[in-house]
FIPA-263377 format. One record per residue: residue in one letter; x, y, z of N, C-alpha, C, O in turn. Coordinates in nm, 4 decimals. Atoms other than C-alpha are relative to their C-alpha. Example, Ala and Ser with C-alpha at 12.3 -4.5 7.8 and 13.67 -1.06 7.14 Angstrom:
% FIPA-263377
<'A', <0.0890, -0.1190, 0.0000>, <1.2300, -0.4500, 0.7800>, <0.0900, 0.1200, 0.0000>, <0.1936, 0.1181, 0.0665>>
<'S', <-0.0820, -0.1190, -0.0060>, <1.3670, -0.1060, 0.7140>, <-0.0770, 0.1090, 0.0730>, <-0.0261, 0.2198, 0.0899>>
This chain:
% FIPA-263377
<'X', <0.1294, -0.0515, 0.0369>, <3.2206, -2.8033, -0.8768>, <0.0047, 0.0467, -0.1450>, <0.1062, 0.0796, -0.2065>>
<'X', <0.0134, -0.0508, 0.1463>, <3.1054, -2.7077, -1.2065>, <-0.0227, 0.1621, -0.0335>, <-0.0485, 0.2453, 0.0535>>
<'X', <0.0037, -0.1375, 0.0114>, <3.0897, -2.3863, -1.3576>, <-0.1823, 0.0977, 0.0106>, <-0.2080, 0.2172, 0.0254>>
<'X', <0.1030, -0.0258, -0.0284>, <2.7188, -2.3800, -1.3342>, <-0.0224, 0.0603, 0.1684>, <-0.0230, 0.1682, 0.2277>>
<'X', <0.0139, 0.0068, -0.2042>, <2.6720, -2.4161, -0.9436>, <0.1022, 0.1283, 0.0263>, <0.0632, 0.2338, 0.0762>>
<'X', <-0.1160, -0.1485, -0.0261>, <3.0010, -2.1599, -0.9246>, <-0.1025, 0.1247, -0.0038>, <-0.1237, 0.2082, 0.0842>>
<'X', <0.0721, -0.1462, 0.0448>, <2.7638, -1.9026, -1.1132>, <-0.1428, 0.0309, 0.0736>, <-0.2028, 0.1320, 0.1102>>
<'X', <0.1564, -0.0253, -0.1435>, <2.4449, -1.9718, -0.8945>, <0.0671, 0.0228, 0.0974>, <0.0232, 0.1185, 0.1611>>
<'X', <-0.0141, -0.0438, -0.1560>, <2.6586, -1.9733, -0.5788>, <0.0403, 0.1639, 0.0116>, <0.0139, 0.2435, 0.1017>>
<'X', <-0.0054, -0.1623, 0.0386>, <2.7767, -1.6285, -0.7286>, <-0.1016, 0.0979, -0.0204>, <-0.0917, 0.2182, 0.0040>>
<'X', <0.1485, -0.0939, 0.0352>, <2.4249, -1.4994, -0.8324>, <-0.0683, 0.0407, 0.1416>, <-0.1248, 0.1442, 0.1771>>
<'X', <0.1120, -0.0279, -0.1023>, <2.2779, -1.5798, -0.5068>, <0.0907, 0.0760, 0.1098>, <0.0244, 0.1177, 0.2048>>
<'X', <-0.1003, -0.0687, -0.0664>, <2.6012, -1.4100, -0.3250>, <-0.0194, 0.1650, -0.0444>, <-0.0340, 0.2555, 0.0378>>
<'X', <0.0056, -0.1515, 0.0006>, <2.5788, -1.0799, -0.4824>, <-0.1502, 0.0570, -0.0248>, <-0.1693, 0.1777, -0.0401>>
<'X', <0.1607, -0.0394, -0.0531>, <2.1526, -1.0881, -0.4573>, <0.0044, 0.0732, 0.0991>, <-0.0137, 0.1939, 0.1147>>
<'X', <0.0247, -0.0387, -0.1093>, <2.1760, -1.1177, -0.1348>, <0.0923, 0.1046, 0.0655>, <0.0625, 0.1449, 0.1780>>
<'X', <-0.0561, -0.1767, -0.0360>, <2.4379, -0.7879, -0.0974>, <-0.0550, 0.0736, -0.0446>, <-0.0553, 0.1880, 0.0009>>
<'X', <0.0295, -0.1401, 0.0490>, <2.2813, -0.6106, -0.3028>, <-0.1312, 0.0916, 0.0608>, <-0.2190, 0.0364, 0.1271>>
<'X', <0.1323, -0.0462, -0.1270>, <2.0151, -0.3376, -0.1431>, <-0.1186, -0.0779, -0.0490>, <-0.2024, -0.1170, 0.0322>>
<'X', <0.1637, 0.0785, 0.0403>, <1.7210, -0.5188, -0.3614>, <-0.0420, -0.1076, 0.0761>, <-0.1576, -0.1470, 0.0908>>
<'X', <0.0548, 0.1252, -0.1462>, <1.7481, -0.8061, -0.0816>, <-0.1016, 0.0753, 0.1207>, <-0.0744, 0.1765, 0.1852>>
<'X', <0.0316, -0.0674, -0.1527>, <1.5096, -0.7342, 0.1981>, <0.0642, 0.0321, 0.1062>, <0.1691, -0.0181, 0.1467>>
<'X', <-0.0920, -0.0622, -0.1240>, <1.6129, -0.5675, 0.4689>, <-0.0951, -0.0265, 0.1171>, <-0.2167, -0.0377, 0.1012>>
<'X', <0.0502, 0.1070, -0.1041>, <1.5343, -0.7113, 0.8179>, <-0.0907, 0.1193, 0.0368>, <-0.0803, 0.2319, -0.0117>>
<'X', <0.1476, -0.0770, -0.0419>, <1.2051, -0.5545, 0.9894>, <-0.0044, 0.0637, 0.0994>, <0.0143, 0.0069, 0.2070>>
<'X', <-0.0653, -0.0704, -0.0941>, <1.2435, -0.3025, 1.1779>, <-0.1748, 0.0875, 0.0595>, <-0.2382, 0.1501, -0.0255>>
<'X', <0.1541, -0.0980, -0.0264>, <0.8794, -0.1232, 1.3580>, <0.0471, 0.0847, -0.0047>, <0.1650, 0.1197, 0.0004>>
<'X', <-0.0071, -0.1622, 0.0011>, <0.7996, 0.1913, 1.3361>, <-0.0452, 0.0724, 0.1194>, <-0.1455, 0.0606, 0.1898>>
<'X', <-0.0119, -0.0587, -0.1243>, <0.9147, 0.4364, 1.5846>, <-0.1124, 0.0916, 0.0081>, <-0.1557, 0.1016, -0.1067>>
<'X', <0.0921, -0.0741, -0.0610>, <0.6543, 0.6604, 1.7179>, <0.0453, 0.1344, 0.1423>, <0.0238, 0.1096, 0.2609>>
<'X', <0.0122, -0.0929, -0.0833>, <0.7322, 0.9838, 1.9087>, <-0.1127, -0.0127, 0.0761>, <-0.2177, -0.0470, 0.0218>>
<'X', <0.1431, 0.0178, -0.0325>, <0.4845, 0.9884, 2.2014>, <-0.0119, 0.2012, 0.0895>, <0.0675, 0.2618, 0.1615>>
<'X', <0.0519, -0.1447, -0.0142>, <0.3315, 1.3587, 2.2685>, <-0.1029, 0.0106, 0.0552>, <-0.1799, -0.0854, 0.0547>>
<'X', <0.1509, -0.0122, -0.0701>, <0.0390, 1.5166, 2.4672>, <-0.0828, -0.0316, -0.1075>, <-0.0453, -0.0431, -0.2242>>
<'X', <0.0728, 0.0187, 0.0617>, <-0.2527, 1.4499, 2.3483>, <-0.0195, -0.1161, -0.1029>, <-0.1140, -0.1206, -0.1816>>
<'X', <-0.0202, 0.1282, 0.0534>, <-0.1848, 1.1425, 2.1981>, <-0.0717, -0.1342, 0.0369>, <-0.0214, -0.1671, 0.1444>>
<'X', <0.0640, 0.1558, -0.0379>, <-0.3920, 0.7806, 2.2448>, <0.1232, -0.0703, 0.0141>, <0.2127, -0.0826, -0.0695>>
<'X', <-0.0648, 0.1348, 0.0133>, <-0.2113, 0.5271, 2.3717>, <-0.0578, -0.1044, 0.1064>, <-0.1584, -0.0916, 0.1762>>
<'X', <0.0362, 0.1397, -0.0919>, <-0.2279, 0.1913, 2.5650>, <0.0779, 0.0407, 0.1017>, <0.2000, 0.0353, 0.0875>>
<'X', <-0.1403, 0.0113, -0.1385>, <-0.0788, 0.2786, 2.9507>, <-0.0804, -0.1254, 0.0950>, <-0.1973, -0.1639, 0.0995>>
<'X', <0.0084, 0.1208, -0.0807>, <-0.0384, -0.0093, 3.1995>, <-0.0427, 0.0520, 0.1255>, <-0.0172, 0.1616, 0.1754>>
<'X', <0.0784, 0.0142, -0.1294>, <-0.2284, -0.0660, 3.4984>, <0.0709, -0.0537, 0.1156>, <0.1921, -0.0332, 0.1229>>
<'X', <-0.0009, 0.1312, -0.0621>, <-0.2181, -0.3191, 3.7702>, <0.0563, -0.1033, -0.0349>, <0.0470, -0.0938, -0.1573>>
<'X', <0.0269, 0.1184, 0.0302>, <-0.1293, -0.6463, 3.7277>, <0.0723, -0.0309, -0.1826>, <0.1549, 0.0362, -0.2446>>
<'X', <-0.0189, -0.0262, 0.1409>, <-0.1179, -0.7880, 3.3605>, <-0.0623, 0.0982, -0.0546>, <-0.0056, 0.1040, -0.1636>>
<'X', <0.1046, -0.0794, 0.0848>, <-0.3726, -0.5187, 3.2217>, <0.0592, 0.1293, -0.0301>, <0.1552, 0.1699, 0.0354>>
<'X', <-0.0113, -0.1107, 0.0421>, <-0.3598, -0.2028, 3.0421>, <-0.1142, 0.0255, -0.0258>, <-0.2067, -0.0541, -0.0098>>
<'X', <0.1175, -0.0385, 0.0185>, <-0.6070, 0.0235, 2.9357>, <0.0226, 0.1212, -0.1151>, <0.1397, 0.1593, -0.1145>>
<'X', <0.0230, -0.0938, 0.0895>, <-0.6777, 0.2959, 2.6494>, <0.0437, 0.1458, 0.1133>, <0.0238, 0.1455, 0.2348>>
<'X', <-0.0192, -0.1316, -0.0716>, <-0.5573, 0.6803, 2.7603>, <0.0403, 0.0572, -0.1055>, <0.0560, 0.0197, -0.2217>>
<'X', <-0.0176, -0.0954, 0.0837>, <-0.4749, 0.9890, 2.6602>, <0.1464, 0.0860, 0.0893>, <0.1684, 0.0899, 0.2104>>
<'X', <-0.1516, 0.0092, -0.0885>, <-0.1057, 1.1199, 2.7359>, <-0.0171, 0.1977, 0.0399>, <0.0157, 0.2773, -0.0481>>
<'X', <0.0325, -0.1269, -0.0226>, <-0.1817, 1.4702, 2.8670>, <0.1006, 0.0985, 0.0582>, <0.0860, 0.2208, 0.0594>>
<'X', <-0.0980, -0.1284, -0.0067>, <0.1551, 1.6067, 2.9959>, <0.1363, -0.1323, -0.0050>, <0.1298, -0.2482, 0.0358>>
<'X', <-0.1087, 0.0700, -0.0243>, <0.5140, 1.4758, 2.9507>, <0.1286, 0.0538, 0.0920>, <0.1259, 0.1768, 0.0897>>
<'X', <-0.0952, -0.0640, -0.1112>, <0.8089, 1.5623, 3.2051>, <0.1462, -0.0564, 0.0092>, <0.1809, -0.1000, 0.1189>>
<'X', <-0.1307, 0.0999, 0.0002>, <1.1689, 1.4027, 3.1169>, <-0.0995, -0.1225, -0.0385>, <-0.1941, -0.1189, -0.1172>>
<'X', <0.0730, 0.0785, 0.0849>, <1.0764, 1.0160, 3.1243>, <-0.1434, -0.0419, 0.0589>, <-0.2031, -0.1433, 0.0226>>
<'X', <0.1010, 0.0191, -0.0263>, <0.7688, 1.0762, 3.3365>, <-0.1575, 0.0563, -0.0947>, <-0.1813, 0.1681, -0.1404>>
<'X', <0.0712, -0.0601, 0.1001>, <0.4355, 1.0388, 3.1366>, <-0.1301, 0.0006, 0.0533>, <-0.1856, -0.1031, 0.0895>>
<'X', <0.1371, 0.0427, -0.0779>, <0.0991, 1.1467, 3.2769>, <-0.0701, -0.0281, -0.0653>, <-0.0192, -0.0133, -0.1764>>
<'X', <0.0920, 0.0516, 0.0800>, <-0.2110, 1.0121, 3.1163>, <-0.1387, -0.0089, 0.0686>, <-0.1515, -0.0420, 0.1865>>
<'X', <0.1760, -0.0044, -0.0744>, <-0.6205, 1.0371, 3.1837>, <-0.0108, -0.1343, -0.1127>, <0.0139, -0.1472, -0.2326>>
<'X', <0.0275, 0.1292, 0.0707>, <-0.7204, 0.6638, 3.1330>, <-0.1631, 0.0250, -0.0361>, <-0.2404, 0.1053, 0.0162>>
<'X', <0.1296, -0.0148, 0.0619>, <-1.0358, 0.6143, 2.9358>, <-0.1676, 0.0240, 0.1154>, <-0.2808, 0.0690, 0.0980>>
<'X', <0.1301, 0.0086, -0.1546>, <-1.2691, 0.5788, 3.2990>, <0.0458, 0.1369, 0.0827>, <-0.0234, 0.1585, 0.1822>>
<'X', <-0.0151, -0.1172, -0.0059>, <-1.1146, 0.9173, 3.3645>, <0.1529, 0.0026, 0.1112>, <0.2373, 0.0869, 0.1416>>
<'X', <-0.1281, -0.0163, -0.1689>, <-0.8516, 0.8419, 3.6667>, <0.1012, 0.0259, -0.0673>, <0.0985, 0.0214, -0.1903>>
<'X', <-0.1207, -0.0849, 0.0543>, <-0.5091, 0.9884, 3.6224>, <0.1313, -0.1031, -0.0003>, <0.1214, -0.1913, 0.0850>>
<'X', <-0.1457, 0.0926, -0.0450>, <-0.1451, 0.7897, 3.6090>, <0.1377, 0.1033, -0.0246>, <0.1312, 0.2023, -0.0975>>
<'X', <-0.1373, -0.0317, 0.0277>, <0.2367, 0.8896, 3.6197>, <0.0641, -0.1270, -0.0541>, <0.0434, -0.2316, 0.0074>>
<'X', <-0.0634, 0.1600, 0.0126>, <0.4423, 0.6017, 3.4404>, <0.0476, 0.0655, -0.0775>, <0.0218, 0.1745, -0.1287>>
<'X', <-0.1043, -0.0243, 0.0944>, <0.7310, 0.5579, 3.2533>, <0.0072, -0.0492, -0.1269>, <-0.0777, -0.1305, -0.1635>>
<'X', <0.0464, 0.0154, 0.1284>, <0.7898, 0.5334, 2.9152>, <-0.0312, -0.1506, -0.0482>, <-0.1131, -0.1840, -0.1338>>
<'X', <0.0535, 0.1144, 0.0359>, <0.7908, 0.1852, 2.9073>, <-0.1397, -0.1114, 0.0096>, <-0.1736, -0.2190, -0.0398>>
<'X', <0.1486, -0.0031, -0.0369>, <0.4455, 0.1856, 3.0568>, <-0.1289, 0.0129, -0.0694>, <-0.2488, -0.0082, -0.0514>>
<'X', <0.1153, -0.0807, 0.1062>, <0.2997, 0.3330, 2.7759>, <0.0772, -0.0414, -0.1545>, <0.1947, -0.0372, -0.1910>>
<'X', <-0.0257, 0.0156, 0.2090>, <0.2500, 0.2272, 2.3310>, <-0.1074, 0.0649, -0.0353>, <-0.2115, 0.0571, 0.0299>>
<'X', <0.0668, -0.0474, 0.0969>, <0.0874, 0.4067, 2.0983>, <-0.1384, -0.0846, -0.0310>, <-0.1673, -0.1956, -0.0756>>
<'X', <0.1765, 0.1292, 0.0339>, <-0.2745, 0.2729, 2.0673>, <0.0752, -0.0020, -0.1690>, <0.1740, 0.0570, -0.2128>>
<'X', <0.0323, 0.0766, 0.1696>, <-0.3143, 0.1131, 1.6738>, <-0.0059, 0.1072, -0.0757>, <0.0517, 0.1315, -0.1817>>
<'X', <0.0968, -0.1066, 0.1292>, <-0.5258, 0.4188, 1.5604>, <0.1406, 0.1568, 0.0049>, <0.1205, 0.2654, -0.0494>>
<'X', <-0.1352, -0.0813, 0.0366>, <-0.1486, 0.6277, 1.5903>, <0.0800, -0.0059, -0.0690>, <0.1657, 0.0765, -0.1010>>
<'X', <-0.1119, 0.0457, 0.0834>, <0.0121, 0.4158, 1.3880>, <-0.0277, -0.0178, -0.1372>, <-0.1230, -0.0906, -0.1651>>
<'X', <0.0528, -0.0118, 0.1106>, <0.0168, 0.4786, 1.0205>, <0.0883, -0.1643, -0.0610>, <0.2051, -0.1361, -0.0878>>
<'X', <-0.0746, 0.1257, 0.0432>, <0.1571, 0.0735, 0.8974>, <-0.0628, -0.0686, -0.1282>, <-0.1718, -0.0417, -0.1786>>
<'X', <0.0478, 0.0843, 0.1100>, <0.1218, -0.1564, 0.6251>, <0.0138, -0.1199, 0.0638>, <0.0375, -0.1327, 0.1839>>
<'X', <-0.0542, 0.1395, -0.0388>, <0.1700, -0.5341, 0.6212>, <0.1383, -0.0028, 0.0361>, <0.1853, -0.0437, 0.1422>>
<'X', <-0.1507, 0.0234, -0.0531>, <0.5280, -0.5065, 0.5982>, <0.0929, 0.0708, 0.0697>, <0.2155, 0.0594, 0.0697>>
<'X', <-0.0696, -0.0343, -0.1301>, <0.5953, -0.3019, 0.8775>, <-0.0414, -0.0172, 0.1294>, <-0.0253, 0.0535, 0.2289>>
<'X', <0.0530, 0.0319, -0.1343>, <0.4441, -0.4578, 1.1247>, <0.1090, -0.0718, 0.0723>, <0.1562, -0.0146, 0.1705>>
<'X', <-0.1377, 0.0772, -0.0291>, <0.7146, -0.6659, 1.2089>, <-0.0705, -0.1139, 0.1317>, <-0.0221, -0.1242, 0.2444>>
<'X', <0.1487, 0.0980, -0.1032>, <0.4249, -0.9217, 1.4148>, <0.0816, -0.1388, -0.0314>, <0.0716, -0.1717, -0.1496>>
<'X', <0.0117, 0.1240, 0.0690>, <0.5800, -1.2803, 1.4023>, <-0.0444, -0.0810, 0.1050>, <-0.0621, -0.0290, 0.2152>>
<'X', <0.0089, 0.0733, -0.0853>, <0.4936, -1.6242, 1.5655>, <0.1021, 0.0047, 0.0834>, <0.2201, 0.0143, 0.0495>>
<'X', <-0.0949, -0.0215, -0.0859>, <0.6282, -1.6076, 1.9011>, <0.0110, 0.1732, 0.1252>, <0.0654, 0.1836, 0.2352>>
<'X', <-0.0152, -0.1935, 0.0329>, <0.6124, -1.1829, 1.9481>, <-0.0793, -0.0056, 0.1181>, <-0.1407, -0.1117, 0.1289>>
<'X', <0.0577, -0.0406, -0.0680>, <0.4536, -1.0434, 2.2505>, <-0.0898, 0.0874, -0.0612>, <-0.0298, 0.1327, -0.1587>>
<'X', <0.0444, -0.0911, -0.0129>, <0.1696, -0.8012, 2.2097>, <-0.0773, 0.0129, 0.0988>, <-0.1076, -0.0747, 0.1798>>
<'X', <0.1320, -0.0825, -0.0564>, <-0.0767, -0.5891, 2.3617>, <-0.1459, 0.0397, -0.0773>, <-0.1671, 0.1449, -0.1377>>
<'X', <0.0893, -0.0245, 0.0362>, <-0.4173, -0.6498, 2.2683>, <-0.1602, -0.0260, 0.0439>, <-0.1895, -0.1335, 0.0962>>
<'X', <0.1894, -0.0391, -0.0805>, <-0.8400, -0.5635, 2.3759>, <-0.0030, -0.1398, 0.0501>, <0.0183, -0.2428, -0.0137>>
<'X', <0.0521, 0.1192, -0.0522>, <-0.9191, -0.8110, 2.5779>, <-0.1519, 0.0259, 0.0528>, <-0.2265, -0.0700, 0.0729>>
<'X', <0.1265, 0.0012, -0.0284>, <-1.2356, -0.6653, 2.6785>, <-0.0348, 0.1685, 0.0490>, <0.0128, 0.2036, 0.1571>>
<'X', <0.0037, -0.1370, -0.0074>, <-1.3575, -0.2570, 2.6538>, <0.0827, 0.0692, -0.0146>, <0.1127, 0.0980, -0.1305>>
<'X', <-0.1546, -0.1082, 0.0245>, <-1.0728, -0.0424, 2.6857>, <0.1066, -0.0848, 0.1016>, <0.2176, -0.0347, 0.1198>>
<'X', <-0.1001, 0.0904, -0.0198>, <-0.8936, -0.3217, 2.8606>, <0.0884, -0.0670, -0.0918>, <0.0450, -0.1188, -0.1947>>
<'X', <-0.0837, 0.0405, 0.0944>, <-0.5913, -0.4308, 2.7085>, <0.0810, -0.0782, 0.0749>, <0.1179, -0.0469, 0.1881>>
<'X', <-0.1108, 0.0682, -0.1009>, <-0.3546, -0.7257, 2.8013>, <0.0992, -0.0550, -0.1045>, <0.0823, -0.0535, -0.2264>>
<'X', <-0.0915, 0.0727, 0.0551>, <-0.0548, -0.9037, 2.7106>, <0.0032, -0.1450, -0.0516>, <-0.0230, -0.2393, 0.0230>>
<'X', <0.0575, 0.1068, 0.0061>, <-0.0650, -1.1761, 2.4785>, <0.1182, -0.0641, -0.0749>, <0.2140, 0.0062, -0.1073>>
<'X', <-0.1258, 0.0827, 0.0946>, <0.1755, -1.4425, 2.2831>, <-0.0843, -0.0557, -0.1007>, <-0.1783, -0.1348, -0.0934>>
<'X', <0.0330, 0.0458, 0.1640>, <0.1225, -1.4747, 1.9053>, <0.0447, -0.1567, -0.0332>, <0.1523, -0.2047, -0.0689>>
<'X', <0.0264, 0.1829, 0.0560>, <0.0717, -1.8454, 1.8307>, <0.0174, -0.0140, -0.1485>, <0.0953, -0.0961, -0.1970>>
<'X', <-0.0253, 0.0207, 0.1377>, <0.0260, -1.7826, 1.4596>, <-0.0333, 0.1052, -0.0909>, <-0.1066, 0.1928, -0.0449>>
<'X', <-0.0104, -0.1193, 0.0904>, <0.0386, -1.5475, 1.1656>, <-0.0561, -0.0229, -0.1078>, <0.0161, -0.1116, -0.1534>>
<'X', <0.0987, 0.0723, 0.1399>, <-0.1912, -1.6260, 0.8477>, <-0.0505, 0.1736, -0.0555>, <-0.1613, 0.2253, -0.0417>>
<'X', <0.0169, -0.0878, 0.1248>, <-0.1145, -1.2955, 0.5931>, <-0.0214, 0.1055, 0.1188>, <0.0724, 0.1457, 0.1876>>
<'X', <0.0043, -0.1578, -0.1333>, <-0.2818, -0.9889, 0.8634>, <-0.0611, -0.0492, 0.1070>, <-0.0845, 0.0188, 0.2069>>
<'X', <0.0936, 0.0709, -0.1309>, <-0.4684, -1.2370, 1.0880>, <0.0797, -0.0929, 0.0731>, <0.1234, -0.2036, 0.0414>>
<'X', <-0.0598, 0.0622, -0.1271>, <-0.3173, -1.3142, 1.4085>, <-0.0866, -0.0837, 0.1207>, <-0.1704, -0.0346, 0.1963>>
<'X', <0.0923, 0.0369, -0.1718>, <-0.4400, -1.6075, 1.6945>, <0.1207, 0.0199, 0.0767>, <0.2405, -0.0052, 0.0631>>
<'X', <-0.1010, -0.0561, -0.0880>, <-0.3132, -1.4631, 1.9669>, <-0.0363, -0.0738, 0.1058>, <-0.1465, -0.1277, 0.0956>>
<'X', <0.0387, 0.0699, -0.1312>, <-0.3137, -1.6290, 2.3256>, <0.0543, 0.1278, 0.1672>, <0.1626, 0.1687, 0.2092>>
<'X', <0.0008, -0.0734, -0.1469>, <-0.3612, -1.4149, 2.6702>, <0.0797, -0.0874, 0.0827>, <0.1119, -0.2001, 0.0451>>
<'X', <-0.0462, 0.0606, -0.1062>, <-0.1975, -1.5060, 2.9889>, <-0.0834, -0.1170, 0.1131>, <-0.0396, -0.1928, 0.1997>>
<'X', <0.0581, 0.0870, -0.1163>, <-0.5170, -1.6715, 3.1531>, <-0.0285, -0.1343, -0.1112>, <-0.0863, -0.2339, -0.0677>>
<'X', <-0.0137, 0.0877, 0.0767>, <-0.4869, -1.8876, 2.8205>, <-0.1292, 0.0062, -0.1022>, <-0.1447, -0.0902, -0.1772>>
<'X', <0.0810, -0.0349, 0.1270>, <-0.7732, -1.7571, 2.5864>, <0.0573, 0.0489, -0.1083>, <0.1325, 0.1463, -0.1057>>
<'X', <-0.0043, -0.0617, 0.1052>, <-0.7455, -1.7156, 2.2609>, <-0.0766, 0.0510, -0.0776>, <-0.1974, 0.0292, -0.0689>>
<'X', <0.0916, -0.1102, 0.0985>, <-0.8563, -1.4671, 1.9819>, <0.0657, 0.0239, -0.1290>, <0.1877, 0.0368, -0.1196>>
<'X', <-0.0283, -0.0296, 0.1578>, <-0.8100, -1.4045, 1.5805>, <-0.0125, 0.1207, 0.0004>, <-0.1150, 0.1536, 0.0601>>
<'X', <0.0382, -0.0884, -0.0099>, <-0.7716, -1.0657, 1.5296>, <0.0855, 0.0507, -0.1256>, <0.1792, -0.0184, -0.1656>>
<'X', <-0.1541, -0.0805, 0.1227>, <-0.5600, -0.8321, 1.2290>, <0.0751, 0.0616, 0.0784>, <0.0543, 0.1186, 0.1855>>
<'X', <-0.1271, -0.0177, -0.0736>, <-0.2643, -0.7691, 1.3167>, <0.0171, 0.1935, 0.0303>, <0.0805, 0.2411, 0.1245>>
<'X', <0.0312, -0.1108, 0.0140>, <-0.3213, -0.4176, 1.2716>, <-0.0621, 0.0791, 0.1428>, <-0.0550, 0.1915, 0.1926>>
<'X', <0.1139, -0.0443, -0.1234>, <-0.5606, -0.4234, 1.5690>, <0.0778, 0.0188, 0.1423>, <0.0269, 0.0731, 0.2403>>
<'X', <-0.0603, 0.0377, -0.1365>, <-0.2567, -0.5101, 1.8413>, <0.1632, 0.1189, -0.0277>, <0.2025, 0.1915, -0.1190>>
<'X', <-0.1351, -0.1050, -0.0035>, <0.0919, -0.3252, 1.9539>, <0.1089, -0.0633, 0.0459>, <0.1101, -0.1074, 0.1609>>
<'X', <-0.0623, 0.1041, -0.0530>, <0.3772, -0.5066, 1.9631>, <0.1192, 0.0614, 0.1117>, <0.1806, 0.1680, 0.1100>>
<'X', <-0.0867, -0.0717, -0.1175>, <0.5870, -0.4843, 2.2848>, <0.1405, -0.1020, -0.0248>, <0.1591, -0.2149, -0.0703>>
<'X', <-0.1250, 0.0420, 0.0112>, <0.9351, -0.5224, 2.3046>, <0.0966, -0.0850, -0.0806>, <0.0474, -0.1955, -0.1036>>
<'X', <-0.1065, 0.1055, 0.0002>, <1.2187, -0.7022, 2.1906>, <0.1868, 0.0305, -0.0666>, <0.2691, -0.0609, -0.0637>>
């Protein structure tokens, strides 16, 4: 090899150590507390909008938006949208990604991100509808 290529394979070697490389995407954690909005799970696929009104170890109660009451565990329950203070580049949303997003009133369901275009996500539900929405608008579950 030449001394050129040596010095690029060297440039792009100590780029990518150095901290100015991106660093992989990590969401943002969210303590969840009384009084807090979030999305808790229902039935079925669905969730719904609530409000987390007492916590107990990892049991979390919650008054859902139609008023009825739940116990569930933490994995039962995300932070509605309007908790989360994010930008673009902490969303950490890619093609592929599960979320949780309105499917209709304070219903919320689980959906698979098809595609990503800047903050606008089509997302696809489980009964196979899809919807464009900002990414902003959904909560991503797991992984």
């Amino acid at each position: 090899m030449n001394r050129l290529v040596l010095g690029l394979i060297a440039s792009l070697v100590l780029f990518t150590a150095s901290p100015l490389a991106s660093a992989p995407c990590k969401p943002p954690t969210v303590s969840l507390k009384p009084g807090m909005k979030v999305i808790a799970a229902l039935a079925g696929p669905n969730w719904a909008e609530a409000t987390i009104t007492k916590i107990t170890g990892e049991q979390i109660m919650v008054k859902y938006a139609d008023g009825g009451l739940g116990g569930l565990g933490r994995q039962e329950v995300a932070p509605h949208p309007t908790e989360l203070t994010r930008s673009s580049t902490d969303l950490c949303i890619n093609k592929g990604d599960t979320v949780l997003a309105p499917a209709q009133g304070t219903t919320w369901r689980s959906a698979k991100v098809v595609n990503v275009t800047g903050e606008e996500l089509e997302i696809k539900f489980v009964d196979g509808k899809t919807k464009t929405m900002k990414a902003s608008g959904v909560v991503r579950q797991g992984k």
